[in-house]
C-alpha positions in Angstrom: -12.7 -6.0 -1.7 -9.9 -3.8 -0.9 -11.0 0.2 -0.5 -8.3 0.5 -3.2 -8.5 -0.2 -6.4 -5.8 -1.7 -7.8 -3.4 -0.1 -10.4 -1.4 -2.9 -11.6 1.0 -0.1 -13.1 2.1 0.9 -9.5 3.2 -2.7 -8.7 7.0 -2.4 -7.8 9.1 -5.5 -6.5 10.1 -5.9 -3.2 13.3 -7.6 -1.7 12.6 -9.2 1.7 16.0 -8.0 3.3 14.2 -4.2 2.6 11.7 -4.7 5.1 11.8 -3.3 8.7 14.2 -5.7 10.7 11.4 -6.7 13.1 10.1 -9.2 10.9 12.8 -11.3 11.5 13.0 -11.4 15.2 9.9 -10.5 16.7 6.6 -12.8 17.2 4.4 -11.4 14.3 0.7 -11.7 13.3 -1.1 -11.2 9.6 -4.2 -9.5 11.0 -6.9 -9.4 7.9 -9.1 -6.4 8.0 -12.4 -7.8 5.4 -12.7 -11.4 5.1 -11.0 -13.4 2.5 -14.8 -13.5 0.6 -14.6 -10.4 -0.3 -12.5 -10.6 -3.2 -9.2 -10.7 -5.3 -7.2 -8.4 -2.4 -7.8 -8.3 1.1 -6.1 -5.4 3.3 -4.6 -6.7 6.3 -2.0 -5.4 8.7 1.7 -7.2 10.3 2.1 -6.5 13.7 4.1 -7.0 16.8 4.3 -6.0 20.1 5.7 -2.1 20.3 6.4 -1.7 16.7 4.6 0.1 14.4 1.8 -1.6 12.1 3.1 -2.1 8.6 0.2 -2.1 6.2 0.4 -5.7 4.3 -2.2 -6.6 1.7 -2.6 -10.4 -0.1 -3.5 -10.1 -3.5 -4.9 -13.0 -5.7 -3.1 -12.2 -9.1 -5.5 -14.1 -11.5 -8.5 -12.5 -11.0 -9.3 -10.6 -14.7 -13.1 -9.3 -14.2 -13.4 -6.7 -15.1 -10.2 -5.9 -15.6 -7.1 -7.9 -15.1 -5.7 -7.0 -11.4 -2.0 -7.8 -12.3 -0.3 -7.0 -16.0 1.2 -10.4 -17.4 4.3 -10.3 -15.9 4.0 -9.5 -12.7 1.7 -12.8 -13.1 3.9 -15.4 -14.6 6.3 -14.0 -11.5 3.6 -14.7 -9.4 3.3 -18.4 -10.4 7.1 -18.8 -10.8 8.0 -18.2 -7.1 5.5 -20.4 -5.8 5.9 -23.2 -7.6 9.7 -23.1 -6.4 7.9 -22.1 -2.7 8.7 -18.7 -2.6 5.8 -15.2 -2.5 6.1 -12.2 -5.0 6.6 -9.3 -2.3 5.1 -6.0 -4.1 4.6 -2.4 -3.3 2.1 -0.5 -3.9 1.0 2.8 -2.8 3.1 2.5 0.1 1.9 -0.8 1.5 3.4 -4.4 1.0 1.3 -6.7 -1.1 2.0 -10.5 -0.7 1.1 -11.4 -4.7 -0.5 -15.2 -4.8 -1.7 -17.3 -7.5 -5.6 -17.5 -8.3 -8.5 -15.6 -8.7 -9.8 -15.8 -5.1 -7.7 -16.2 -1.8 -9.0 -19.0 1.0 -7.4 -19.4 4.1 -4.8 -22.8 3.3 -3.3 -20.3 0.5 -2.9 -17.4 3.3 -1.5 -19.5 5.5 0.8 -20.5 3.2 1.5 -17.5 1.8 2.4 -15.8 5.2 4.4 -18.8 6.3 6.4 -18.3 2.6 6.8 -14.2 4.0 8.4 -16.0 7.3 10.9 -17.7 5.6 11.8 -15.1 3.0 12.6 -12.3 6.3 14.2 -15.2 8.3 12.0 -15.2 10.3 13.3 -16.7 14.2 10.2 -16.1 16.2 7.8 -17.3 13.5 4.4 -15.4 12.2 0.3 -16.2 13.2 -2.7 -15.3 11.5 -5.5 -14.0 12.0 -8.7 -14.2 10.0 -11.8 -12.2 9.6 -15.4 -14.1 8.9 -17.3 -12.4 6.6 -17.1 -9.5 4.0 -17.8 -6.4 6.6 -14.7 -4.5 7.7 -13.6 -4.6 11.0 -14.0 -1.0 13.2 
C-alpha cells in the first residue's frame, strides 16, 4: 500500500492540458515503486529523459475496507470516464493520481489506464511501463 493514506477529502480534479508540457512530446515511462499486490493505490513516478520526475499514483477507487478510499462522487466519476475510455486525473497532496475502477489494480487495467493518460496529454511520442513484482518497495 501507498505510505499515504488516503484522504479522499483532498481529492481535486485535474485537467490534462494543466500538466507539464513534456508529457505530450517526450518518450515517457509509469515507473511503479511497490507492486500492484500491495493494495488499492500504488505510488509510482512519470519520467523522461532530463525532466524532472512528477510523482503519479494509480488509485483503485472501489476499495471500501476499512474505510471507503474515494467519497461517492469522485467514484461514479471514476466509472463514468472509463466507460466512455477516458481516466479521472486527481490531485492530491501534490502528486497526480490516475483514479481507476475496482477494488484492486492488475497490470491489463494499468496499462490501460496509462495508455488513457497518453491520449488525454496528446501524447506524440507515446508512454511505457514499468512494473514492480512483489509488495517490497523499491530502494
Amino acid at each position: 500500500m501507498s505510505s499515504r493514506e488516503p484522504d479522499p477529502s483532498t481529492y481535486d480534479e485535474v485537467d490534462a492540458f494543466d500538466l507539464p508540457d513534456w508529457l505530450g512530446v517526450e518518450r515517457v515511462t509509469w515507473d511503479a515503486a511497490i507492486g500492484l499486490g500491495s493494495g488499492h493505490r500504488v505510488d509510482g513516478t512519470l519520467t523522461a529523459e532530463g525532466r524532472d520526475p512528477l510523482g503519479c499514483d494509480l488509485l483503485a477507487v472501489d476499495d471500501a475496507y476499512p474505510a471507503p478510499v474515494a467519497p461517492d462522487a469522485v467514484r461514479v466519476r471514476v466509472h463514468q470516464l472509463w466507460r466512455h475510455g477516458e481516466v479521472l486525473l486527481l490531485t492530491d497532496a501534490g502528486r497526480l493520481v490516475l483514479a481507476l475502477p475496482g477494488s484492486r489494480l492488475d497490470a491489463e487495467t494499468v496499462l490501460e489506464a496509462v495508455g488513457r493518460l497518453a491520449h488525454a496529454v496528446g501524447s506524440t511520442e507515446g508512454f511505457g511501463v514499468r512494473l514492480q513484482v512483489g509488495t517490497r518497495r523499491r530502494r
